[in-house]
C-alpha positions as CSV (number, residue, x, y, z in Angstrom):
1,X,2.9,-28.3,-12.9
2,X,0.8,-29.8,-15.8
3,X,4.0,-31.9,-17.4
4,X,3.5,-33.7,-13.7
5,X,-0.2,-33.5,-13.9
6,X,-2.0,-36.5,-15.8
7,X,-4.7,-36.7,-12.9
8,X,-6.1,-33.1,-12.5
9,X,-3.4,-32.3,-9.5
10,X,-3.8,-28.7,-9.7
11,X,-7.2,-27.9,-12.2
12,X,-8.8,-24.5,-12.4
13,X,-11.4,-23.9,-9.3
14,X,-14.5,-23.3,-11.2
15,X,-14.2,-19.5,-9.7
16,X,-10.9,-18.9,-12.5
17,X,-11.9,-21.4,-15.0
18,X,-13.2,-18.3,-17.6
19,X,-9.9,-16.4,-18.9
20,X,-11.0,-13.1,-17.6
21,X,-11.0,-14.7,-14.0
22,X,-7.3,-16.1,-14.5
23,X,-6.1,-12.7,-16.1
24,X,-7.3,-11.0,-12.6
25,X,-8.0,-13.7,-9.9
26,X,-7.1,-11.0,-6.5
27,X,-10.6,-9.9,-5.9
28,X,-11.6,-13.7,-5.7
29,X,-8.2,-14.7,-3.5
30,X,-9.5,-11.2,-0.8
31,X,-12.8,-12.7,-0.7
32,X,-11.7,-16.2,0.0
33,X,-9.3,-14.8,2.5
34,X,-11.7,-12.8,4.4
35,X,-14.8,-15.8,4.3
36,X,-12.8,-18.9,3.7
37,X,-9.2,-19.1,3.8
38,X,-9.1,-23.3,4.2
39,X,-11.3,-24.9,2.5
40,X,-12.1,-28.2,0.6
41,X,-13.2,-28.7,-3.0
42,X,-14.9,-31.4,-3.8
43,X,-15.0,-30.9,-7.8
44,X,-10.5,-31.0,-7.7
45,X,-10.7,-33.3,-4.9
46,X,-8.2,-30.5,-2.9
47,X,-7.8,-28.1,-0.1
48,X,-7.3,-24.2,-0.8
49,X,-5.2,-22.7,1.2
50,X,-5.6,-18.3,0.8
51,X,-3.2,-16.4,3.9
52,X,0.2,-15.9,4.1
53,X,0.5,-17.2,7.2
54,X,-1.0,-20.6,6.4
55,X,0.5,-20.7,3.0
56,X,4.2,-19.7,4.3
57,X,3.6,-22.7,7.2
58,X,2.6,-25.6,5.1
59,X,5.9,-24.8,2.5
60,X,8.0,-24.6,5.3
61,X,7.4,-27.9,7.0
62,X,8.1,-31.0,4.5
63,X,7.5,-33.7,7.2
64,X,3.6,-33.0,7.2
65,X,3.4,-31.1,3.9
66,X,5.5,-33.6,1.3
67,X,5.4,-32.8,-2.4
68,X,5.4,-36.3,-3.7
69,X,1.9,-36.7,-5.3
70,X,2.4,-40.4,-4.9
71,X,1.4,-40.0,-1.2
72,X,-2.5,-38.8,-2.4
73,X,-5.0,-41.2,-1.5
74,X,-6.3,-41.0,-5.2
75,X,-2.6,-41.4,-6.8
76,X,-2.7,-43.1,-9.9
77,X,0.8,-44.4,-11.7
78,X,0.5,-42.6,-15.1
79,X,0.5,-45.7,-18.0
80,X,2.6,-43.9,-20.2
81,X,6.1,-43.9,-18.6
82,X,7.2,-40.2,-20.2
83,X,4.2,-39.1,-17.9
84,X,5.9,-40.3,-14.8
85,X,9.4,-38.5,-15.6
86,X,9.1,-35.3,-13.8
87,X,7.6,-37.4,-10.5
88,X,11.7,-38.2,-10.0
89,X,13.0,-34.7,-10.1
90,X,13.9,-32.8,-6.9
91,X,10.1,-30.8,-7.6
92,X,8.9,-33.8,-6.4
93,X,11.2,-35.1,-3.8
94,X,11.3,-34.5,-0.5
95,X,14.9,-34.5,2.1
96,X,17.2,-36.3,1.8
97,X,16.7,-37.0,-1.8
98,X,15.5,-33.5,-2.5
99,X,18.5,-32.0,-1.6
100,X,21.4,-34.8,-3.4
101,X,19.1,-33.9,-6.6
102,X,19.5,-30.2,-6.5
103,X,22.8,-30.7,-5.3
104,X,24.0,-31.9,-9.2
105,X,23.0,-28.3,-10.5
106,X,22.9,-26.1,-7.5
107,X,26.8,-24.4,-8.1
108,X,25.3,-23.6,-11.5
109,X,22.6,-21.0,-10.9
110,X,24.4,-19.4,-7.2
111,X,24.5,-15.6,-7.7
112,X,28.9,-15.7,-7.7
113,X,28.6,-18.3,-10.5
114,X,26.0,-16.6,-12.6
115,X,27.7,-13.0,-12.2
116,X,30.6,-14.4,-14.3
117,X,28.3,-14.6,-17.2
118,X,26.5,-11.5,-16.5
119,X,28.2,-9.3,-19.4
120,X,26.9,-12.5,-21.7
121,X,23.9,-12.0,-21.0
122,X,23.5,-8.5,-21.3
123,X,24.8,-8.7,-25.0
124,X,22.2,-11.4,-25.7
125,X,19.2,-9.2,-24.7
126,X,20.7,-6.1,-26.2
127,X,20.6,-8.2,-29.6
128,X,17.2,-8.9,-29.2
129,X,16.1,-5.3,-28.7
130,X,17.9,-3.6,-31.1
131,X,16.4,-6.3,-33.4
132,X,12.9,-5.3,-32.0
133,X,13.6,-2.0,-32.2
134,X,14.9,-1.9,-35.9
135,X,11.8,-3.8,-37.0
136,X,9.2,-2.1,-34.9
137,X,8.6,0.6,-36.1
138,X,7.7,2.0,-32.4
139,X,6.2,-1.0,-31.8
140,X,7.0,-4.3,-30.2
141,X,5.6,-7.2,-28.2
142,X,7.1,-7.7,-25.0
143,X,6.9,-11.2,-24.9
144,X,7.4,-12.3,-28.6
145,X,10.4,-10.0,-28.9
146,X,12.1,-10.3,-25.6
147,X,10.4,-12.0,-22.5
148,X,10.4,-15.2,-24.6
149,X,13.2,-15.7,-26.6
150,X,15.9,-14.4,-23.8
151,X,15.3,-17.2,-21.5
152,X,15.2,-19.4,-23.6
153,X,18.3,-18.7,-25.2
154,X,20.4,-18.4,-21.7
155,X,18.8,-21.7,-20.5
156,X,19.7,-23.6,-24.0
157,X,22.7,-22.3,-23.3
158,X,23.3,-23.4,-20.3
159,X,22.1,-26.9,-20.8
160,X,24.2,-27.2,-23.7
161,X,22.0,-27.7,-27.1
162,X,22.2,-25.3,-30.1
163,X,20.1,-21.8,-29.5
164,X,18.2,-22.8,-32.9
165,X,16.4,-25.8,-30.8
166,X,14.7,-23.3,-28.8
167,X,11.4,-23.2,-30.7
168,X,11.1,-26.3,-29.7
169,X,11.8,-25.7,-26.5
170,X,9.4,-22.8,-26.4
171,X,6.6,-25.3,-28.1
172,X,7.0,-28.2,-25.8
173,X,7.3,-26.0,-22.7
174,X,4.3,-24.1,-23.0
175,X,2.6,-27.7,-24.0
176,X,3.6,-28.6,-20.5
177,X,2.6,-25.9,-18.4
178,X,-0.6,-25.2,-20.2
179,X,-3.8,-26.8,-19.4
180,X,-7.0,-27.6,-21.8
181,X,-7.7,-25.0,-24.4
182,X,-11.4,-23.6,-24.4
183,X,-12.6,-25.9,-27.6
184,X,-10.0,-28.9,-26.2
185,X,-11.2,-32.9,-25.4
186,X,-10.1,-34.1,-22.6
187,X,-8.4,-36.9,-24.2
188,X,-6.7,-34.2,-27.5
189,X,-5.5,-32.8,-24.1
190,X,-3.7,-35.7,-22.9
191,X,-2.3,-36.5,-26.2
192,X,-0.9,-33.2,-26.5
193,X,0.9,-33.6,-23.2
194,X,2.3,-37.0,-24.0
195,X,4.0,-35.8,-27.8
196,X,5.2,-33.0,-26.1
197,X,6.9,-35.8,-23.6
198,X,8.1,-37.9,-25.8
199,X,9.6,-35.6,-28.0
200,X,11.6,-34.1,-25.0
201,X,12.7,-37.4,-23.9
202,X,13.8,-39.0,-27.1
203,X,15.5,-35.8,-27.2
204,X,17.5,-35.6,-24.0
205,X,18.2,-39.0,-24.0
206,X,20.8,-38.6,-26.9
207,X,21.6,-35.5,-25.6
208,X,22.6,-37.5,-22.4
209,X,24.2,-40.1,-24.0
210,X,26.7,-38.1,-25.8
211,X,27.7,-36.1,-22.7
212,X,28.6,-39.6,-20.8
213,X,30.5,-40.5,-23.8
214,X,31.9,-36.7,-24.1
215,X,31.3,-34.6,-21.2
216,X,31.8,-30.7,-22.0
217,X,31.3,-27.2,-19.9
218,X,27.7,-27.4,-19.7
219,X,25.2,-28.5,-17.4
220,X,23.5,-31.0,-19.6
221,X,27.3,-32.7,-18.9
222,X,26.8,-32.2,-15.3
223,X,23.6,-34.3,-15.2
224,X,25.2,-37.0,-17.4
225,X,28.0,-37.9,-15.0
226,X,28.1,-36.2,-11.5
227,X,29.0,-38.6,-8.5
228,X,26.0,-39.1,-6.6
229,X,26.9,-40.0,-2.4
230,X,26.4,-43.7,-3.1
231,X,29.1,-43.8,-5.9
232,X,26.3,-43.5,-9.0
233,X,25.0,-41.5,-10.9
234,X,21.7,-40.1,-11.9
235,X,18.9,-42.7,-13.3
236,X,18.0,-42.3,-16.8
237,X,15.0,-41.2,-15.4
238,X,16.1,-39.0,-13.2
239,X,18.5,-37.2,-15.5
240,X,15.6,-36.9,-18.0
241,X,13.2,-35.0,-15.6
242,X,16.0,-32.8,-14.0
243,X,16.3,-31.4,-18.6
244,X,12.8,-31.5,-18.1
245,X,12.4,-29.4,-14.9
246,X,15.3,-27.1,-16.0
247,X,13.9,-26.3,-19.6
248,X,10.3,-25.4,-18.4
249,X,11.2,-23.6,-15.2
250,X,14.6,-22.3,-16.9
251,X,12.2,-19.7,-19.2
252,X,8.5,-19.9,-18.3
253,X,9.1,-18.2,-14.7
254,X,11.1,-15.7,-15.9
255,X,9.1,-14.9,-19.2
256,X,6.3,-13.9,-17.4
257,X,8.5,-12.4,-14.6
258,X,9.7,-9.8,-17.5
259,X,6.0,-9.1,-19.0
260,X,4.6,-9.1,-15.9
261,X,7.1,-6.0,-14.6
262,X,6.2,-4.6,-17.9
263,X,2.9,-4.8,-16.9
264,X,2.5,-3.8,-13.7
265,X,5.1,-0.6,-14.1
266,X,2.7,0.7,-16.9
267,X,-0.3,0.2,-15.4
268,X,1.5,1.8,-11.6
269,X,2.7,4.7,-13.2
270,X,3.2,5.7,-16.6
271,X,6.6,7.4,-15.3
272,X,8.2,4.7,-13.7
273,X,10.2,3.7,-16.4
274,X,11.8,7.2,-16.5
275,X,12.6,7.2,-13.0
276,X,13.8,3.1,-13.1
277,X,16.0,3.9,-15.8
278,X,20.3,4.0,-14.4
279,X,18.7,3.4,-10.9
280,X,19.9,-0.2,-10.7
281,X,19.0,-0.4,-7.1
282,X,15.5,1.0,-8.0
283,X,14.8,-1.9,-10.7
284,X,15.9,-4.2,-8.5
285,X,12.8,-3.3,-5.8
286,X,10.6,-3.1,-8.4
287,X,11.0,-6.7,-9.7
288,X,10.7,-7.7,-6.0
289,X,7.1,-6.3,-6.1
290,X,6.0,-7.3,-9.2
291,X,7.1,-11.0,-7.8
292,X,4.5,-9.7,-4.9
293,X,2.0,-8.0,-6.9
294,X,1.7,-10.5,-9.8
295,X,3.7,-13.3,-9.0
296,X,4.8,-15.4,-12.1
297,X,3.8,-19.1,-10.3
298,X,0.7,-18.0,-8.3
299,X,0.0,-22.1,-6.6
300,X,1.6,-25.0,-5.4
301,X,0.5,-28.4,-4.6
302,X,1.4,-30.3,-1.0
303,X,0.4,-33.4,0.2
304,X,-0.2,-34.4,3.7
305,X,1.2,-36.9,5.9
306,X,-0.9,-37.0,8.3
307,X,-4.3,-35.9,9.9
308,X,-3.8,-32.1,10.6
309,X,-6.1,-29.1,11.9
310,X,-5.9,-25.5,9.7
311,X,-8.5,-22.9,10.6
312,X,-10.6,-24.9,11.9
313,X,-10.4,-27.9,9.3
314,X,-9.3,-31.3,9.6
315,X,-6.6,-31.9,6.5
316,X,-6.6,-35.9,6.7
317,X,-3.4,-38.0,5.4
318,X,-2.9,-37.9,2.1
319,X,-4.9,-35.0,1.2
320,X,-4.4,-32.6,-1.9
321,X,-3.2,-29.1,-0.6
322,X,-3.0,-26.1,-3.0
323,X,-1.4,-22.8,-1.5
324,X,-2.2,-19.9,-2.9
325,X,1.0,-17.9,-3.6
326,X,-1.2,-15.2,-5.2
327,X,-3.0,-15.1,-2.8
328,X,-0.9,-14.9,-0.2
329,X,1.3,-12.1,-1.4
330,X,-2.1,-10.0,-1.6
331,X,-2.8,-10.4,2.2
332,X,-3.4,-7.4,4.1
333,X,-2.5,-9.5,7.2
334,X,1.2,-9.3,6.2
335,X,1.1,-6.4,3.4
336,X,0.1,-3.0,4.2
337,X,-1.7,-1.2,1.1
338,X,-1.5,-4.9,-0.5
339,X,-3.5,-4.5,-3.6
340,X,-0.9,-1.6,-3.9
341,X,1.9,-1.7,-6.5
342,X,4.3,-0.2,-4.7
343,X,7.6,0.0,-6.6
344,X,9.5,0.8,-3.8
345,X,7.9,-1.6,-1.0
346,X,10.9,-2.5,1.4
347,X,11.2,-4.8,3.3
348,X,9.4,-7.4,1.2
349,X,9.0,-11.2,2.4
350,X,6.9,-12.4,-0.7
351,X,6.8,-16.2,-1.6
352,X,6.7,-15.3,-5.1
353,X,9.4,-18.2,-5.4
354,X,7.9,-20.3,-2.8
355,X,9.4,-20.8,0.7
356,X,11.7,-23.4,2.5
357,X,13.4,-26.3,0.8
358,X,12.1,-26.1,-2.6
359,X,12.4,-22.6,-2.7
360,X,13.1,-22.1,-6.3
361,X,16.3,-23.2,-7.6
362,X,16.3,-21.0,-9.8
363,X,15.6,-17.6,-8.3
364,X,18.9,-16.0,-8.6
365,X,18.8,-16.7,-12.6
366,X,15.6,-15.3,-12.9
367,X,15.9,-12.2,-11.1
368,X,19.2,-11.7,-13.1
369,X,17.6,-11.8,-16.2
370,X,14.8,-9.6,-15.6
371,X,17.2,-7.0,-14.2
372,X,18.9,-7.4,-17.2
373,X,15.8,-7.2,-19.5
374,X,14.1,-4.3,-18.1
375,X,17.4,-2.6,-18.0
376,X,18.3,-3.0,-21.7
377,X,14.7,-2.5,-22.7
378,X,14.8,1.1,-20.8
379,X,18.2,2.3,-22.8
380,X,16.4,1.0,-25.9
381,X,13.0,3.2,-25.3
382,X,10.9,5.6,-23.2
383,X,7.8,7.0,-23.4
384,X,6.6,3.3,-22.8
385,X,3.1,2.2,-23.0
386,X,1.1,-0.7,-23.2
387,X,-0.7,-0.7,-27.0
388,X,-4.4,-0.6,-27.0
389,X,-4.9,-5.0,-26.8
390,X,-7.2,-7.7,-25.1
391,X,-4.8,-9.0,-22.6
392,X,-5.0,-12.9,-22.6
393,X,-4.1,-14.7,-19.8
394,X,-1.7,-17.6,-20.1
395,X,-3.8,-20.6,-20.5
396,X,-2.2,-22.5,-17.1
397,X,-3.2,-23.6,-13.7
398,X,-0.2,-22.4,-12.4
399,X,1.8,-20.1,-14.2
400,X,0.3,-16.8,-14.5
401,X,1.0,-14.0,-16.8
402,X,-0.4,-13.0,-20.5
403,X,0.0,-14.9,-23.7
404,X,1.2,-11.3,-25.8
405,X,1.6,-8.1,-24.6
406,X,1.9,-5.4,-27.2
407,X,3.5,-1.7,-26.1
408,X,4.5,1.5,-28.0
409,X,7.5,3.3,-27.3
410,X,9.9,5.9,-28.5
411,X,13.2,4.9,-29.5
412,X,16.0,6.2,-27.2
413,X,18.9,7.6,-29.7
């Protein structure tokens, strides 16, 4: 992610550097598939990696594929220190220390845990809708009015800091994830990254601080002061990348998770919403291909360990390896009629939230909330379409969905 990405980890390949590239990037992922499914780019100094089947191997074997970017043969330790934060949270540690990491918040975001908050939830997006929907005027924007701010407000929530921080949250996590602007230095670029750092340190460090001084029903408490298996607890640092980790993944994924469903179930069929709408069961397939179709994190980076052979291709020790989520979820290899929404595709082995042992800890949160999302949204309005608008791509080497996307709709009485 670009917090963790001082050096150019994961840059654009020149073939999605333009924003109408990023915005639709399959035709380029088939191509490379078909005529070049590993290869090296010497521009990002990294392997590509395009079919499921090569993608799915390298997540699930961390001996040979690690995810600590200090093992690159070109690692350099960032000078500024806020830089270096996320580098010690579990996204960036392999077993044993992967799993002791994940293990401080991992009770927090299990499917039992989070159903006991469900009916929470639900009133928090129905506020923001019937907000939309009172202002609108048949008119909303999925992301301003609901993709965004619901998210955000459940993950604040659960970290423990007041909902009216969540601007800032927004600000500093899209400043994380994003990479240069068009008409953006290099150097404005890093600065950007490092205020945005700072600012969410300084921040969390209090935050800590007060929970090991008064330690309350949150999880910002359960980073402060859980027993680690040697009788600690988390570093400062530590503690301050697992906020870190849990702010930006806590609402970016599922943000564009929600617009992209939005998206795709316009663009599939303009009906689908009617049929969706009570059929619990039927949303819940649906999301599961949009996380196929166009999945919210669409690349990864691995490093390797050691001197491996891919499709002919010699990976050496300590390479950079980028696997194509995207890409793989689009292979015809594994999916028939993959360039195919197909709202009912079962079964459905994406990697839309990556594979193995850093399969995303946060899955079960994000699926919740775009159920609930897309369900309150379709007892709020029908007749559902997207607004005449130039779609914009989220500006991020990573992260992939649309900056604002505006719809009309009819209000449901």
């Amino acid at each position: 992610m670009s917090s963790a990405n001082p050096q150019g980890l994961q840059a654009f390949p020149e073939e999605l550097s333009s924003r109408e590239s990023w915005l639709e990037p399959f035709d380029w992922y088939r191509e490379m598939r078909d005529d070049d499914p590993v290869r090296y780019d010497a521009d990002r100094r990294s392997w590509d990696v395009f079919r499921y089947e090569d993608v799915k191997r390298i997540l699930d074997d961390d001996e040979t594929f690690s995810v600590n970017p200090r093992l690159t043969s070109d690692f350099v330790e960032p000078d500024n220190p806020g830089e270096g934060l996320i580098f010690d949270t579990m996204l960036f540690q392999d077993p044993p220390r992967h799993d002791e990491l994940r293990g401080v918040v991992d009770d927090e975001f299990q499917p039992r845990t989070l159903r006991e908050r469900e009916s929470h939830f639900r009133d928090l997006a129905a506020d923001l809708l019937d907000d939309a929907v009172a202002d609108g005027g048949g008119r909303m924007d999925v992301v301003e009015d609901l993709a965004y701010p619901f998210p955000v407000t459940v993950i604040a929530e659960l970290l423990g800091v007041p909902a009216e921080d969540r601007d800032r949250f927004k600000r500093w996590s899209d400043t994380l994830v994003s990479a240069a602007s068009d008409d953006e230095g290099g150097e404005e670029y890093a600065e950007r990254q490092q205020q945005a750092q700072m600012e969410m340190a300084q921040y969390f460090v209090e935050a800590i601080g007060d929970r090991r001084e008064n330690p309350r029903d949150d999880l910002l408490s359960e980073i402060a002061t859980t027993e680690l298996s040697d009788g600690g607890t988390l570093s400062r640092e530590e503690a301050l990348g697992m906020c870190i980790l849990l702010l930006v993944a806590g609402n970016i994924t599922t943000t564009n998770l929600i617009a992209n469903a939005v998206r795709c179930f316009a663009e599939a069929d303009a009906d689908l919403f009617d049929r969706l709408r009570g059929d619990e069961r039927g949303l819940t397939t649906a999301l599961e291909e949009t996380l196929r179709y166009r999945s919210p994190v669409q690349a990864m980076t691995r490093i390797a360990t050691e001197d491996v052979t891919m499709r002919g291709e010699t990976i050496e020790e300590g390479d950079r390896i980028i696997v194509w989520l995207g890409s793989a979820n689009r292979d015809e290899r594994r999916f028939e009629d993959a360039d195919e929404f197909r709202p009912d595709r079962s079964p459905n082995q994406h990697l839309g939230f990556g594979h193995g042992t850093h399969y995303c800890l946060g899955a079960p949160l994000a699926r919740l909330e775009a159920r609930i999302a897309l369900g309150e949204l379709l007892d709020s309005a029908e007749d559902i379409r997207i607004a005449d608008a130039e779609l914009r791509p989220t500006r991020s080497s990573f992260v992939y969905g649309v900056e604002s996307l505006p719809i009309r709709y009819a209000e449901r009485s």
